[in-house]
N, C-alpha and C positions, 0 to 999 in steps of 0.2 A: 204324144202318147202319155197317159196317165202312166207317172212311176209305182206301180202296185205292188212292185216286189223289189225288194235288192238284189238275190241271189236267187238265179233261178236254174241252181247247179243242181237239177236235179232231172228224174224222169217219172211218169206217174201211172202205175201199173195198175190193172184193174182187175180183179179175178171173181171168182164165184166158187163155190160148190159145183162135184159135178154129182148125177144121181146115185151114184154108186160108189162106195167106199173105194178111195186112191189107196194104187199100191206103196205103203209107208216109207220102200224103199228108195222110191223116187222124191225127186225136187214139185212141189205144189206147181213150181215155175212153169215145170219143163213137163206138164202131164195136161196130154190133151186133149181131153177130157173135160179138163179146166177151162178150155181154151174154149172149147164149143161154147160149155154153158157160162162163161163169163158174157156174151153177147146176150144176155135177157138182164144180166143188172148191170148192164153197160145203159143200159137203155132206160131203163127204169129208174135208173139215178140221174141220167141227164134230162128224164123227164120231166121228173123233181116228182118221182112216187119213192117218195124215200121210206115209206113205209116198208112196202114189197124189198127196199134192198136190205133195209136193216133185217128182216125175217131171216134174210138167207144169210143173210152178217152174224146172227144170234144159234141160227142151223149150226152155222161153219165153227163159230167159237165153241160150241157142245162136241163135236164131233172131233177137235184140234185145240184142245184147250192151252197147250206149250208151243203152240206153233203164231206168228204176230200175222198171220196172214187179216185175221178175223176182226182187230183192235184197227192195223189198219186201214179195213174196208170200212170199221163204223166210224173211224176219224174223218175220212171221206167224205163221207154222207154228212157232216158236222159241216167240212169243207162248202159244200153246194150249198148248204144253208145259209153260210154267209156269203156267199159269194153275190146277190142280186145288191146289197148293199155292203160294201167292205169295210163299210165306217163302222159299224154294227158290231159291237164287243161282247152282245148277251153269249156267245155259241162259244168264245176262247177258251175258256175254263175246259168242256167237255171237249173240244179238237184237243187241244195240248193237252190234255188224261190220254184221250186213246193213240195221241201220237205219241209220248210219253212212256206209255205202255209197252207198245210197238218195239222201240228203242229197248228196252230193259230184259225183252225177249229176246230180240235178236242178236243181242250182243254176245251171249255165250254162243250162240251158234258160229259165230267167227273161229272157235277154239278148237274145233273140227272141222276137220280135210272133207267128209262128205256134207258140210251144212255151213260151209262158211260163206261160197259164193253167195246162197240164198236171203244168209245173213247180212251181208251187205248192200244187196237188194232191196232189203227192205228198211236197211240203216238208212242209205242214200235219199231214200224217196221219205220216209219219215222226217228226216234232217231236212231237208229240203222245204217240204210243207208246212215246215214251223219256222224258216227263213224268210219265206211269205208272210207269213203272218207276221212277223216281227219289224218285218217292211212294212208292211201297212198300220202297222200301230208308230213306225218311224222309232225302234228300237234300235236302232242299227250296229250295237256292235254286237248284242243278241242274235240280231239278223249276220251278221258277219262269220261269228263263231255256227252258227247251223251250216251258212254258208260252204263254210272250210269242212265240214266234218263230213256233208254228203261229200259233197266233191272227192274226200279222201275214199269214203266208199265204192264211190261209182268207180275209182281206180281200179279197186281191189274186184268188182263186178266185173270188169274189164278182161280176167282172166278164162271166161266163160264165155266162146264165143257164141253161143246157140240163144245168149239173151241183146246181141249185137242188135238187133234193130229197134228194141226198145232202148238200148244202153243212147243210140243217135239220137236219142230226144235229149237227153241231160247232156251230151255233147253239142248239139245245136246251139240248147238256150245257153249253152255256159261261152261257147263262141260267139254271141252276139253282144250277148249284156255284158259280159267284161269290156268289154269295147263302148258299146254304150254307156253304159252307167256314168264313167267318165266324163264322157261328152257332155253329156248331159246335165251332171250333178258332179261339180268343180271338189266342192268339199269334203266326197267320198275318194276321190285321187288317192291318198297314205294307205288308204283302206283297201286297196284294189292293187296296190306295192306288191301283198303279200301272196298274191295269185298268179297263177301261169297267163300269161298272156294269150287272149283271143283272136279268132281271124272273125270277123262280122259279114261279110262276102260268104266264108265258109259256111259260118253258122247257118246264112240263110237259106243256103243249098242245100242243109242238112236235113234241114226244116223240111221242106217243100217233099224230098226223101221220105221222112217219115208222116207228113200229111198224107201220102199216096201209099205207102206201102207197110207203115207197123200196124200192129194187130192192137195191143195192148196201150197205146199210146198216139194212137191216129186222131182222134178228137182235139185230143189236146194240141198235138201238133196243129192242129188247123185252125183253131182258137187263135195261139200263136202268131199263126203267120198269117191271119186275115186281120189283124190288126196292126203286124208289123209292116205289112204290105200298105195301110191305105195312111198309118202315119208316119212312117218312112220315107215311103215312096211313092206317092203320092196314086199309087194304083187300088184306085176305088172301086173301079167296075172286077176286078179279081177281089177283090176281099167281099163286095158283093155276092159274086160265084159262091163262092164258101160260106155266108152268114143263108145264104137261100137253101142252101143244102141243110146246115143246121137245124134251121128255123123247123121247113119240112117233114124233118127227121123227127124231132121232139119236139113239136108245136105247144107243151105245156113248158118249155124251158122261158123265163123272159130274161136271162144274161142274151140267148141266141136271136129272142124275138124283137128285142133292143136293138140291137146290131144289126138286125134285118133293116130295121127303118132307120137304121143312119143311114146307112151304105146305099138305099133307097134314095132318100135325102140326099147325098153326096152326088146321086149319079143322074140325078135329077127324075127321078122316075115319080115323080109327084101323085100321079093320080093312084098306084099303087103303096106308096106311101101312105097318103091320104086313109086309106082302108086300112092299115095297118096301125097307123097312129093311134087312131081313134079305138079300132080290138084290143090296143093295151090300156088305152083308156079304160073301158068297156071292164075287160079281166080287174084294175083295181077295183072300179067302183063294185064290184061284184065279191070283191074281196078273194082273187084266185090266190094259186099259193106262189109266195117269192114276187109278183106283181107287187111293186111298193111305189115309194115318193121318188127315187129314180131314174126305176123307168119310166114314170108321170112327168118329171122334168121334161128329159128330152122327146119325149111325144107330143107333151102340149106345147112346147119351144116351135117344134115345125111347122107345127096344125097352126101355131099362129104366124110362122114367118109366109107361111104359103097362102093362107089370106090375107096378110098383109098385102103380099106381091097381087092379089089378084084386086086389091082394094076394095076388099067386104071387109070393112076394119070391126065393123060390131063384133064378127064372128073372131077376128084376130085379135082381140081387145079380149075377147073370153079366153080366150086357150090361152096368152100371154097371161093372163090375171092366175089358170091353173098352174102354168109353168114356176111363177112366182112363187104359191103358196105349198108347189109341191118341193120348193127349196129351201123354204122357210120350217115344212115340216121333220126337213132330217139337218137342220140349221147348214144346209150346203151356200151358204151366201157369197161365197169368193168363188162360185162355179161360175165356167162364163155362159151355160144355160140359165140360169138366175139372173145375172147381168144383164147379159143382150135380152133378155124376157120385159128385164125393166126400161132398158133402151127404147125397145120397140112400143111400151107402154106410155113415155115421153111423146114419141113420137104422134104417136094417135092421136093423147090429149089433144098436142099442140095444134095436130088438124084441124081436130074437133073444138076450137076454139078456146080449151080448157086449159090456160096459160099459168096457171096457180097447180093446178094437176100435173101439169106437166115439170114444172123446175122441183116439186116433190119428189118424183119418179129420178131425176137425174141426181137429186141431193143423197138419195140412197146408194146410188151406183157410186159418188163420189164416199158414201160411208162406209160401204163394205169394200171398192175393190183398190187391190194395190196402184201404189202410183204409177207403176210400169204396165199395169193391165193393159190387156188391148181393149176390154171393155170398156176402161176408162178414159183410152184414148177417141175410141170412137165418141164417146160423148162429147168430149173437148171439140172433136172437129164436127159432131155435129152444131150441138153449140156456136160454132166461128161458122159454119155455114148460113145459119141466122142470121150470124150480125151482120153478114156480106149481102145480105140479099137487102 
C-alpha cells in the first residue's frame, strides 16, 4: 500500500445547502434537510464537476458567512483536485487557506455549550485533511502535530452521540493506521509513542461498518477499505466489488476508474480490463479532466503486460513505450509501473533480436531503481536466466 498519509485520525463530512433557509437554532450537522441535499454535491464532486460544487460552496458561504462549513467544502474540492496525482503541489497553497480558514472559524465555536460539539467537527476533519497533505509532502512532524490535534477533536466530537456513525470513520482509520504505520515505517515508531494505541482487527470492522451504513462518510469509507482489503489482505475480487461500484457510480472520477482496472488486472478479468485500459487512455488523450500521466502509467503497464502474455509484442512494445513515457512525465521513475514497463521493454528487444536495445532498457532500471527493488531484482534474475540458458 502506498503510504499517502500519516495520520488518518480523522472523518470526512460532506454537506450542501438545503433550499430553504436552516433553522439558526440548530447544528448545520444535525438538520436534515442538509442531509437530503448534500447527495447532489456528493456526487458532483466525486464526479470531478467541481464547478457545480463550488457554486453551492460560494451559495453556502453568502448565506453563512461565520459558519466553516462553506471554507470547508471549498477545501474539499481543492482536495479532489489533487487527488488524481498527489505528487502535484500547484493546489497546496489554496487547500491549506480554506483549511486554514475552517480552523480559525471554528475555534471560537469550542467556547460555547450550544456550538462546540460542531466546532470540533469541523476542527477534527480540517486537522486531519492537512495531516494528509503533510504526509504526502513527507512533512511529518507537521503531519504529526495536525495528526494529534484532530484526534484531540474527534474526542471532544465524541460527546454527541447523534454524529456516531460519521465519528466511526476517524475511529476506524485511527485503529488501523496506528498499528500500521509502525509496521510498516520503523522510523515513525518515537512518533506513534505519543498516541493511544490501536486495534487494526477493530479498525477494519469499523470500516466495513461505515462503508455499509454512514451517510456522510460512506464513500470514503469504501475507498479505504477497497484498498486496504486488496493490499492487506490480499482480497482482490472484494476491493473489485467496490472499485465497480465506484467507477459506475461517477464514471467521470479516474482515482475510481484506476482502481476499476487494477482490481480488473488483479482478478484477471482481462478482457474487460482491456476496454477499460484503453477508455482512460482514450479520456487523456482527449484531455478529460483529472485523467493524467498516472492513470496512463498503470493502463498502459497492463495493456502491455496483457500482450505481452498473449505474444503480439508490437502491440506490447507500444503500451510499454506509453507506460514509460507516462512516468517520465510526472518524473515517477522509482514507481514499479515505470520499472517493470522498462523490464518488459528489455525483454521484447531481446526477442526481437535487438541486444544493444535491450541492455539499454535494463541500464535504466539499474539507474533509477533502489538496490532492494523487486524491479531490480527481477532484472538481476532475468539477466542470470540468460546466462543459464
Amino acid at each position: 500500500m502506498r503510504f499517502s498519509a500519516i495520520f488518518l485520525l480523522f472523518f470526512t463530512p460532506f454537506f450542501t445547502l438545503a433550499n430553504a433557509p436552516l433553522d439558526s437554532t440548530k447544528l448545520l450537522l444535525s438538520d436534515l434537510r442538509v442531509q437530503i441535499d448534500a447527495t447532489a454535491a456528493i456526487n458532483a464532486m466525486y464526479n470531478f464537476d467541481f464547478d457545480e460544487s463550488e457554486r453551492l460552496y460560494r451559495e453556502l458561504r453568502f448565506r453563512y458567512p461565520d459558519h466553516p462549513l462553506s471554507y470547508f467544502l471549498s477545501g474539499l474540492n481543492i482536495w479532489w483536485r489533487i487527488m488524481p496525482n498527489e505528487e502535484d503541489d500547484r493546489y497546496d497553497k489554496r487547500f491549506l487557506f480554506y483549511m486554514d480558514q475552517t480552523i480559525s472559524i471554528a475555534e471560537p465555536m469550542l467556547e460555547k455549550e450550544e456550538t462546540k460539539i460542531e466546532g470540533a467537527f469541523f476542527l477534527a476533519a480540517a486537522y486531519g485533511f492537512k495531516g494528509r497533505l503533510y504526509s504526502n509532502r513527507q512533512s511529518w512532524s507537521k503531519a504529526a502535530s495536525a495528526g494529534k490535534s484532530a484526534l484531540d477533536n474527534i474526542e471532544i466530537s465524541k460527546e454527541e452521540s447523534y454524529l456516531s456513525p460519521e465519528l466511526l470513520f476517524g475511529e476506524a482509520l485511527y485503529n488501523f493506521y496506528s498499528v500500521w504505520i509502525p509496521e510498516n515505517y520503523g522510523f515513525l515508531k518515537p512518533i506513534m509513542m505519543f498516541f493511544p494505541k490501536g486495534d487494526k482487527e477493530l479498525g477494519l470492522k469499523q470500516l466495513k461498518e461505515v462503508s455499509s451504513f454512514a451517510f456522510y462518510t460512506r464513500i470514503e469509507g469504501q475507498i479505504f477499505l477497497m484498498r486496504i482489503l486488496s493490499s492487506e489482505y490480499n482480497n482482490h475480487s472484494e476491493a473489485l466489488r467496490i472499485a465497480e461500484y465506484l467507477h459506475k457510480t461517477y464514471p467521470s472520477n479516474p482515482i475510481f476508474h484506476r482502481y476499476y482496472v487494477r482490481y480488473l488486472y488483479s482478478t484477471h478479468g482481462y478482457q474487460l480490463m482491456e476496454v477499460e485500459a484503453k477508455n482512460i487512455l482514450l479520456k487523456i488523450d482527449s484531455a478529460a479532466l483529472g485523467y493524467e500521466a498516472t492513470s496512463g502509467r498503470y493502463a498502459a503497464f497492463f495493456l502491455g503486460q496483457l500482450y505481452e502474455g498473449r505474444n503480439e509484442l508490437d502491440s506490447a512494445k507500444f503500451y510499454y513505450k506509453r507506460a514509460v513515457a507516462f512516468g517520465e512525465e510526472n518524473e515517477a521513475y522509482e514507481t514499479g509501473y515505470f520499472l517493470y514497463s522498462l523490464l518488459g521493454l528489455a525483454r521484447i528487444a531481446d526477442e526481437q533480436g535487438e541486444k544493444a536495445e535491450s541492455k539499454i532498457y535494463l541500464k535504466r532500471i539499474k539507474k533509477y531503481a533502489d538496490r532492494k527493488s523487486p524491479a531490480r531484482k527481477a532484472a538481476k534474475a532475468y539477466l542470470k536466466k540468460k546466462k543459464d540458458k
